[in-house]
C-alpha positions as CSV (number, residue, x, y, z in Angstrom):
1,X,-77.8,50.5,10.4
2,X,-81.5,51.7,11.0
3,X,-82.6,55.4,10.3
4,X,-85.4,57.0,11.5
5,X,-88.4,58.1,9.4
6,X,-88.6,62.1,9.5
7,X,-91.7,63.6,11.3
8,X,-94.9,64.5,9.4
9,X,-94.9,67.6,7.4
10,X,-91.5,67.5,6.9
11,X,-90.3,69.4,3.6
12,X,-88.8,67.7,0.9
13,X,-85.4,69.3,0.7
14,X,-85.1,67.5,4.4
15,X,-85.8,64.1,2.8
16,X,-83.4,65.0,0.5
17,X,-80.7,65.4,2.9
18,X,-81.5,62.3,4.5
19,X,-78.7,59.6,3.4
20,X,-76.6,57.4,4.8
21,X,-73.2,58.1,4.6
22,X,-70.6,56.7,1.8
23,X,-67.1,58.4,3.0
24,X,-63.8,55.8,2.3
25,X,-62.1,53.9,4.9
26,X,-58.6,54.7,5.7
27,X,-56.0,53.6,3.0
28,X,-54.0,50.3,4.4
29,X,-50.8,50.0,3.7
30,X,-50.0,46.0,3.4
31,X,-46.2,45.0,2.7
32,X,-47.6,41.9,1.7
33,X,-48.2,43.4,-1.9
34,X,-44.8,45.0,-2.4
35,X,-43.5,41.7,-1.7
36,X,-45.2,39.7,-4.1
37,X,-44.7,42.2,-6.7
38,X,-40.8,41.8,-6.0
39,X,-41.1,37.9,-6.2
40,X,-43.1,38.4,-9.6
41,X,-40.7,40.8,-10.9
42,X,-37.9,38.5,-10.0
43,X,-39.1,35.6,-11.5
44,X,-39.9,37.3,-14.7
45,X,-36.0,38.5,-14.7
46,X,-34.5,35.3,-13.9
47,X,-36.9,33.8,-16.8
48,X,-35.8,36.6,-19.3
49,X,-32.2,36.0,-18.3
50,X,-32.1,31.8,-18.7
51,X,-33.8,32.7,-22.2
52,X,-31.3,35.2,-23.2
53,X,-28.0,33.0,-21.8
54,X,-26.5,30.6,-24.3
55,X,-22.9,29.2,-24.0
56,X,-22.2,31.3,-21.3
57,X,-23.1,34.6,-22.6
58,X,-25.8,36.7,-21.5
59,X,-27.5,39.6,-23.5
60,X,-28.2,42.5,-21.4
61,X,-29.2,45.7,-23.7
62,X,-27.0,45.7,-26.4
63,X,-24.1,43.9,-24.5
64,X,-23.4,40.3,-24.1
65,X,-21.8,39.7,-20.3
66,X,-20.1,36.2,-19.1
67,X,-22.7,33.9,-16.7
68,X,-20.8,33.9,-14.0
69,X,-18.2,30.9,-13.8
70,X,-18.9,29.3,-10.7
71,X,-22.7,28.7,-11.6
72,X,-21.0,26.9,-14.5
73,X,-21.1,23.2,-14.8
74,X,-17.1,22.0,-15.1
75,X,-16.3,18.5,-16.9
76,X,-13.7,16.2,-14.8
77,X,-10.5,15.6,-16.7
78,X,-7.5,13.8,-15.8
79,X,-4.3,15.7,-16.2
80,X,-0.4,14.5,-17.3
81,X,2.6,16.2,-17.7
82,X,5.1,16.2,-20.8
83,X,8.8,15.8,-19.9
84,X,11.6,16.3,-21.7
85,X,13.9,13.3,-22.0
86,X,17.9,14.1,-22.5
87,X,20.9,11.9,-22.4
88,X,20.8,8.0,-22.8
89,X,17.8,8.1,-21.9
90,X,16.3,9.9,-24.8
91,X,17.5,7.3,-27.3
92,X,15.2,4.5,-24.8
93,X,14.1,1.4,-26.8
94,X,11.0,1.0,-24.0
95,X,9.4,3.1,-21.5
96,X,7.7,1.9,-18.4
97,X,6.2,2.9,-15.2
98,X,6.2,1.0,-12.2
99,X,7.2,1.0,-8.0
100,X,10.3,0.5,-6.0
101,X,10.2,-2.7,-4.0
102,X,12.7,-4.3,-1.9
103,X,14.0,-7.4,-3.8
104,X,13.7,-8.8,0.2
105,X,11.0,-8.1,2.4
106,X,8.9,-9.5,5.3
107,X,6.2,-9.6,7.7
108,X,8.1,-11.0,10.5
109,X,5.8,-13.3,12.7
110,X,6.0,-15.5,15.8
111,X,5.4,-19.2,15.2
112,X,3.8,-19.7,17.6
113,X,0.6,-17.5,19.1
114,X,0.7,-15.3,22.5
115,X,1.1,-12.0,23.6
116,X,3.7,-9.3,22.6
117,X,5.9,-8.5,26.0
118,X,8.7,-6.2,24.3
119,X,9.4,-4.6,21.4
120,X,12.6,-3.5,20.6
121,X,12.7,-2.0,17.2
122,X,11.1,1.0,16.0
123,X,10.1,2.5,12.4
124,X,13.3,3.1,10.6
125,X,16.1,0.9,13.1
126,X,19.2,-1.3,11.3
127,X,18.9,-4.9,12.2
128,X,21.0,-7.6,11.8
129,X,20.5,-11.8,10.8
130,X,19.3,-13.1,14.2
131,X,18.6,-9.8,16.1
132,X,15.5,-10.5,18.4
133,X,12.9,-7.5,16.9
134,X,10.2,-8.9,19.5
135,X,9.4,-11.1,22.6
136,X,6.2,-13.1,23.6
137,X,5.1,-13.4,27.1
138,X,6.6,-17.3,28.0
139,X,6.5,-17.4,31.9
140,X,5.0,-20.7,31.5
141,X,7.4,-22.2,29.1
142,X,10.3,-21.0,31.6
143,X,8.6,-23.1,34.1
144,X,7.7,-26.2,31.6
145,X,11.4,-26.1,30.9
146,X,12.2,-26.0,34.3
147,X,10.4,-29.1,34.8
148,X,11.7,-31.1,31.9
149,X,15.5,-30.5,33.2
150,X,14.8,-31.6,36.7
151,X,13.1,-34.4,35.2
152,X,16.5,-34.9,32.8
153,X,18.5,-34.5,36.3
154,X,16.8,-37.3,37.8
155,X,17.3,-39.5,34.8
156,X,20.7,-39.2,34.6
157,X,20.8,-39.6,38.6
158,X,19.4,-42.6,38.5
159,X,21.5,-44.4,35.7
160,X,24.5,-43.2,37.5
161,X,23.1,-45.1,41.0
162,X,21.7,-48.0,38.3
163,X,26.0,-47.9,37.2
164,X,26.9,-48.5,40.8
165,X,24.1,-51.1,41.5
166,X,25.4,-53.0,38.1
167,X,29.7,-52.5,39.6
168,X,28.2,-54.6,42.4
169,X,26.4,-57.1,40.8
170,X,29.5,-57.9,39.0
171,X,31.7,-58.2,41.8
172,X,28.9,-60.6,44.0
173,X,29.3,-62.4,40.4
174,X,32.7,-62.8,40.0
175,X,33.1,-64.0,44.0
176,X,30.0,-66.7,43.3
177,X,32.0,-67.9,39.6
178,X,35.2,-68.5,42.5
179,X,32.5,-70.3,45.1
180,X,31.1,-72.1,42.4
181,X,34.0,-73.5,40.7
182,X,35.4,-74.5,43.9
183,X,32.3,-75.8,45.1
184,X,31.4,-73.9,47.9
185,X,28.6,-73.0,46.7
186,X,25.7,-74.4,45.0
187,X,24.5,-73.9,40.5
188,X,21.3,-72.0,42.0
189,X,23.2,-69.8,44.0
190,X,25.5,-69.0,41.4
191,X,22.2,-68.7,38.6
192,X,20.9,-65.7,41.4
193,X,24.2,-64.0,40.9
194,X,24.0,-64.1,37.8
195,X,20.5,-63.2,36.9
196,X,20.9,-60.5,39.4
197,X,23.8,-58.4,37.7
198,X,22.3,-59.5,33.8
199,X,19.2,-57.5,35.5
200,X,20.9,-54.7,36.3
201,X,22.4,-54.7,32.8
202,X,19.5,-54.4,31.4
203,X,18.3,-51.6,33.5
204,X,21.2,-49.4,32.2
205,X,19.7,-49.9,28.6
206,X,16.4,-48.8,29.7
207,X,17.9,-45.8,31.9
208,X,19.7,-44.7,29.0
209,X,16.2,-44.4,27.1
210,X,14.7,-42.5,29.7
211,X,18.0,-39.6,29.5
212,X,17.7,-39.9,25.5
213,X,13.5,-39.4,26.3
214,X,14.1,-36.3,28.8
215,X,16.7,-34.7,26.7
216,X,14.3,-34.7,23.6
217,X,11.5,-32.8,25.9
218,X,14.5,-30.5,26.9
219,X,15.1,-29.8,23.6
220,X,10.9,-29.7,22.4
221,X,10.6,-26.7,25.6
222,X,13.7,-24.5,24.5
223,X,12.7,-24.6,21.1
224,X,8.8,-23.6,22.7
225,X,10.7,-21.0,24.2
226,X,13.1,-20.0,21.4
227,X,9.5,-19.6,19.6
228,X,9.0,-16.5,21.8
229,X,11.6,-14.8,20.3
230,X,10.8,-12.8,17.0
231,X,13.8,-12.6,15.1
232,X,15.3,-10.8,12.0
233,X,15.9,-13.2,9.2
234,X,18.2,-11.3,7.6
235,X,19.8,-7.6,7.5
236,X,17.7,-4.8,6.3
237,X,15.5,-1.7,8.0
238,X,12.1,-1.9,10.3
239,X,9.2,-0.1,7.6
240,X,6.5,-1.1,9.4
241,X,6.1,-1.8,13.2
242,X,2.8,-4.2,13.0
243,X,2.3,-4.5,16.6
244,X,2.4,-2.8,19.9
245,X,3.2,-4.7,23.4
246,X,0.2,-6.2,24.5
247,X,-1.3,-7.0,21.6
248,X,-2.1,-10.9,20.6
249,X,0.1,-12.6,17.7
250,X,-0.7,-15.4,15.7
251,X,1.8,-17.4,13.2
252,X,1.3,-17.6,10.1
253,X,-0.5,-14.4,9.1
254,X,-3.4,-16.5,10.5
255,X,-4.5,-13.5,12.8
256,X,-5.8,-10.7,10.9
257,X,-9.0,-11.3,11.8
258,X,-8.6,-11.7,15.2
259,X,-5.3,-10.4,16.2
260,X,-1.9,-9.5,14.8
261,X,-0.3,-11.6,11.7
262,X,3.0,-9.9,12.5
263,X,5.0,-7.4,14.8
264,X,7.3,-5.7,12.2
265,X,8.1,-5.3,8.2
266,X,11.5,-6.1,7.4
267,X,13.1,-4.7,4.1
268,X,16.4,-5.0,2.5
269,X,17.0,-1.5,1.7
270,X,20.2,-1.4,-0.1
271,X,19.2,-3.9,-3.1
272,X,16.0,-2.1,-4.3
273,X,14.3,-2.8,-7.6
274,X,11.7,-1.6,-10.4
275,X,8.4,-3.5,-11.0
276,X,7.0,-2.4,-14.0
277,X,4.9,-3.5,-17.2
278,X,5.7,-3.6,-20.3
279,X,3.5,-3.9,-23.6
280,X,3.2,-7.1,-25.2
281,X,4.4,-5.3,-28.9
282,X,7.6,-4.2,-26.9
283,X,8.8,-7.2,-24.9
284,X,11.2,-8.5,-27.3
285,X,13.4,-5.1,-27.1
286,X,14.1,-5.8,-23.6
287,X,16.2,-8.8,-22.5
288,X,18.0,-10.0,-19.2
289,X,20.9,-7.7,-18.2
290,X,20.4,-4.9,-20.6
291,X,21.1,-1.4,-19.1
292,X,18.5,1.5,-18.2
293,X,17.8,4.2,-16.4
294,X,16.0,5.0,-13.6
295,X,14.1,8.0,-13.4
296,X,12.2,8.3,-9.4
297,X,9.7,11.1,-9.1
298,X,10.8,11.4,-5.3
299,X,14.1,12.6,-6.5
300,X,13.9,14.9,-9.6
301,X,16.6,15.5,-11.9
302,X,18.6,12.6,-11.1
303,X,18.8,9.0,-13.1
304,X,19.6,5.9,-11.2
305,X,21.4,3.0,-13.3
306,X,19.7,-0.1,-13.6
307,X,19.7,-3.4,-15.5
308,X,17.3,-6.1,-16.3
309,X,17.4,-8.2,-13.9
310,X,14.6,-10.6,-14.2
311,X,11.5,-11.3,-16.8
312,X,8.6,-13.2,-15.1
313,X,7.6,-15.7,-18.0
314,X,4.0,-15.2,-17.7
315,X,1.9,-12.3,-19.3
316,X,-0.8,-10.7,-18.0
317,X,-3.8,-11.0,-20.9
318,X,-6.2,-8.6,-20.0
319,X,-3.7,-5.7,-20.1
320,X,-1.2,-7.6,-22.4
321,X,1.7,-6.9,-20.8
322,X,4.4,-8.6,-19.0
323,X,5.9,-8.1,-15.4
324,X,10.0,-6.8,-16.0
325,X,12.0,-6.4,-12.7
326,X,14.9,-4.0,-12.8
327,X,17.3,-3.7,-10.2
328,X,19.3,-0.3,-9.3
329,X,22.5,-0.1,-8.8
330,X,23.8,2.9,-7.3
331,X,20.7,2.7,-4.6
332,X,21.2,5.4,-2.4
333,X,19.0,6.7,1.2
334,X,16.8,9.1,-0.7
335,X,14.8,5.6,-2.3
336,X,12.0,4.0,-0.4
337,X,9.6,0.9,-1.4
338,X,6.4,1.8,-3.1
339,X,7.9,5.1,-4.4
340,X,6.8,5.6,-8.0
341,X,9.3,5.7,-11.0
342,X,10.2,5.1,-14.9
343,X,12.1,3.0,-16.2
344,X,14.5,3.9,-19.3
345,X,15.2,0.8,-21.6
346,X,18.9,2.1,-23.6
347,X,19.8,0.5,-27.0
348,X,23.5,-1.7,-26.6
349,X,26.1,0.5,-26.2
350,X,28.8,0.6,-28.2
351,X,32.5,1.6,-28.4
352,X,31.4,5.0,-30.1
353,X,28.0,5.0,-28.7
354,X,28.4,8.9,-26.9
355,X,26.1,10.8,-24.2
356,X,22.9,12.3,-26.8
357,X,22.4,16.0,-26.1
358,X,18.9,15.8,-28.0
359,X,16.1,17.5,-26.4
360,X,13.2,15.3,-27.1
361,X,9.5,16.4,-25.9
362,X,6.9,13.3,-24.8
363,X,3.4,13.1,-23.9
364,X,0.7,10.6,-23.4
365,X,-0.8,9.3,-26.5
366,X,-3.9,9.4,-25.4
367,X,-3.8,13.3,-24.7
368,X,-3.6,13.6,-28.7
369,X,-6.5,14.6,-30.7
370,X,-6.9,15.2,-34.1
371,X,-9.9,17.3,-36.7
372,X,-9.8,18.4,-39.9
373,X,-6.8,21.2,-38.8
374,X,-4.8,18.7,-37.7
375,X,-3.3,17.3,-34.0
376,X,-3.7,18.7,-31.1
377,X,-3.6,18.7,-27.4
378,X,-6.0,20.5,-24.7
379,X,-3.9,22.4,-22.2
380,X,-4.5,23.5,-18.6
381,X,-3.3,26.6,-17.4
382,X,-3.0,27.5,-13.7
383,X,-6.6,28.6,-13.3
384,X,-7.8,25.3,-14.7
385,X,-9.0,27.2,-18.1
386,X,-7.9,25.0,-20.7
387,X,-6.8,26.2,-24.4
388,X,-6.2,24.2,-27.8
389,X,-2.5,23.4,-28.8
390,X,-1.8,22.4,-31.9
391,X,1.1,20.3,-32.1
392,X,3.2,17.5,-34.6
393,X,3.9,13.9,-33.3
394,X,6.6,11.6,-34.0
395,X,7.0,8.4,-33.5
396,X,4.9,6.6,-30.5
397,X,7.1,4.9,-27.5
398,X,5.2,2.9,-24.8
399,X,2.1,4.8,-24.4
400,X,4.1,7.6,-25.1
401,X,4.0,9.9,-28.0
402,X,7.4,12.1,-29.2
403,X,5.9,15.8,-30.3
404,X,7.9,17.5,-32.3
405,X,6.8,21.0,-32.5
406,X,4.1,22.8,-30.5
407,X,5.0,22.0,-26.7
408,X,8.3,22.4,-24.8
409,X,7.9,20.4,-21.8
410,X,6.2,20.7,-18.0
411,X,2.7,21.6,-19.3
412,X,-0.4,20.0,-18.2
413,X,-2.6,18.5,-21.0
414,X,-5.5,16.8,-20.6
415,X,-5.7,12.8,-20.6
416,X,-8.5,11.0,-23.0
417,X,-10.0,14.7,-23.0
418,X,-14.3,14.2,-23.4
419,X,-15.9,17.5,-25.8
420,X,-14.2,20.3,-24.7
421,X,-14.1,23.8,-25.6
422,X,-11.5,26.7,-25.8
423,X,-11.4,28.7,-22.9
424,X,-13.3,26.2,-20.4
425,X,-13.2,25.8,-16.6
426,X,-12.4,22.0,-15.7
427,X,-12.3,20.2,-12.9
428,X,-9.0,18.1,-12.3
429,X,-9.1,14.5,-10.6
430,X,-6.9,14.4,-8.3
């Protein structure tokens, strides 16, 4: 900015007052500033706060306040239950786990490959030895059939016109023999005759192969066709409906790929079974027919009777264990294949054997821990807190541990529990 010199002869107070001005701007205000102040501040807090925290406490003034829980990292457990056993099945040799099966089930297939027409079961329907569960189309069979019995008609046509040429020949025969004796007639007229009817003869044997030959292809098409027809092989209840109507079906289970394997699941429902596994250490207190009991998670409260029914001779060495299959006796509708269940193992009984009324408290053995103060179990409460039990343990069963003293049954402890602490938040695995 230029500023004029003063005249000549000006005084020197007006040089004085000659100056360029110096005044302030206007104040800004800038919200930029306030916020970066804020983010500073912040940051110092949340740094003063992660210094102060430790296990989950945080020191504000002279107080020490909880983290709050759900910025808390929770450990994954695995959860069990501890039941109570009464009865028989409290004084079990063995305890096992295992599944319901069907001692009889089946993928019921065609045996020969085409495409469903009708289906006449559904999930959950009765069937009976031979009832047809399922159709394939066969229009073309029908008419291959049709064709092999008209050409079975014809056969048998013909050997009954080759019968009535060979009744002829005999009789032209038996009037030459008369000519020929009496010699009206001469030996090569009499050799024709008989040629002729030895001919037809012979024809009847080869029209007879021909019927035997068209009845066999009869028989090849109606077994084609029977082939159609998907039938039960023996009483039990539809599970699984495999297949809808016009879908492709191959035999043989060969079609999973490309198609169906089967149309329906058959199961015999009334003679269920247990498959379980049973510890190496333990298989020589089980043995064929000996009686159990049948505990089904499906239906609480209630004990099936079963017995031993088979031990599968071959042992399974990386879980040394071997397969036992127990059948129940009093099977009733509430019992399904694949439904869980455990399986009671009872001593002999004897004539003054008597029902036990001992109350006796298990748990997994691997939910027992011990320290210096002794055993205990980690237990979760409703809000997945967990607490420290201690408890006193008995004699060991079958993965399973008796406890004397310290629980009472139903609660939820912890499985092969990793470092825990009292009054942690875990996270169950479902």
């Amino acid at each position: 900015m230029s500023v004029p010199f003063p005249p000549a002869g000006s005084s020197p107070d007006a040089l004085a007052k000659l100056r360029i001005s110096r005044s302030a701007p206007p104040p800004r205000r800038s919200w930029t500033k306030w916020l970066f102040g804020l983010v500073v501040l912040s940051a110092m807090g949340l740094g003063g706060f992660a210094l102060a925290s430790k296990n989950g406490w945080v020191s504000v003034g002279k107080d020490w306040l909880t983290v709050p829980e759900m910025i808390q990292s929770r450990p994954e457990v695995r959860l069990g239950s501890v039941t109570v056993e009464t009865g028989r099945s409290a004084e079990a040799l063995v305890v096992a786990t295992g599944y319901l099966e069907s001692r009889r089930q089946a993928r019921i297939g065609a045996r020969a490959p085409g495409r469903i027409e009708l289906v006449n079961v559904e999930e959950g329907s009765r069937v009976e030895t031979g009832q047809v569960l399922a159709v394939l189309e066969h229009a073309d069979l029908e008419a291959s059939l049709a064709a092999v019995m008209a050409s079975l008609l014809r056969a048998k046509t013909a050997a009954a016109e080759q019968e009535i040429m060979i009744a002829q020949s005999h009789r032209d025969l038996e009037r030459a023999e008369r000519q020929w004796k009496s010699k009206t007639i001469s030996d090569s007229e009499y050799d024709e005759k008989k040629f002729k009817h030895d001919g037809n003869v012979a024809r009847r044997a080869s029209q007879a192969a021909e019927i035997a030959l068209a009845e066999a292809r009869v028989r090849e098409a109606e077994q084609m066709k029977e082939n159609m027809f998907i039938k039960a092989p023996f009483n039990g209840t539809v599970i699984s409906k495999d297949a809808e109507v016009g879908e492709s079906i191959l035999p043989g289970g060969m079609g999973e790929a490309s198609g169906r394997g089967s149309a329906v699941t058959v199961a015999d429902l009334e003679h269920l079974e247990v498959e379980c596994d049973v510890k190496e250490d333990y298989i020589s207190r089980v043995t064929p027919g000996q009686t159990a009991e049948v505990a089904v998670d499906a239906v609480p409260k209630f004990r099936y009777q079963g017995r031993v029914r088979k031990i599968i001779p071959m042992g399974d060495r990386a879980r040394a264990t071997i397969k036992v299959k127990v059948e129940i006796v009093n099977v009733d509708p509430r019992l399904f294949p694949n439904m869980s269940a455990t399986v009671y193992f009872l001593p002999a009984e004897t004539e003054a054997a008597v029902e036990s009324q001992t109350r006796r408290v298990f748990c997994d053995t691997e939910a027992i821990r011990s320290d210096d103060a002794g055993r205990f179990v980690w237990i979760a409460d409703e809000q997945d807190r967990i607490r420290r039990q201690d408890v006193k343990a008995g004699s060991e069963r079958d993965k399973h541990t008796e406890i004397t003293e310290g629980l009472s049954g139903g609660e939820r402890i912890v499985i092969a529990p990793p470092g825990l602490e009292s009054g942690q938040l875990v996270k169950i695995l479902r």
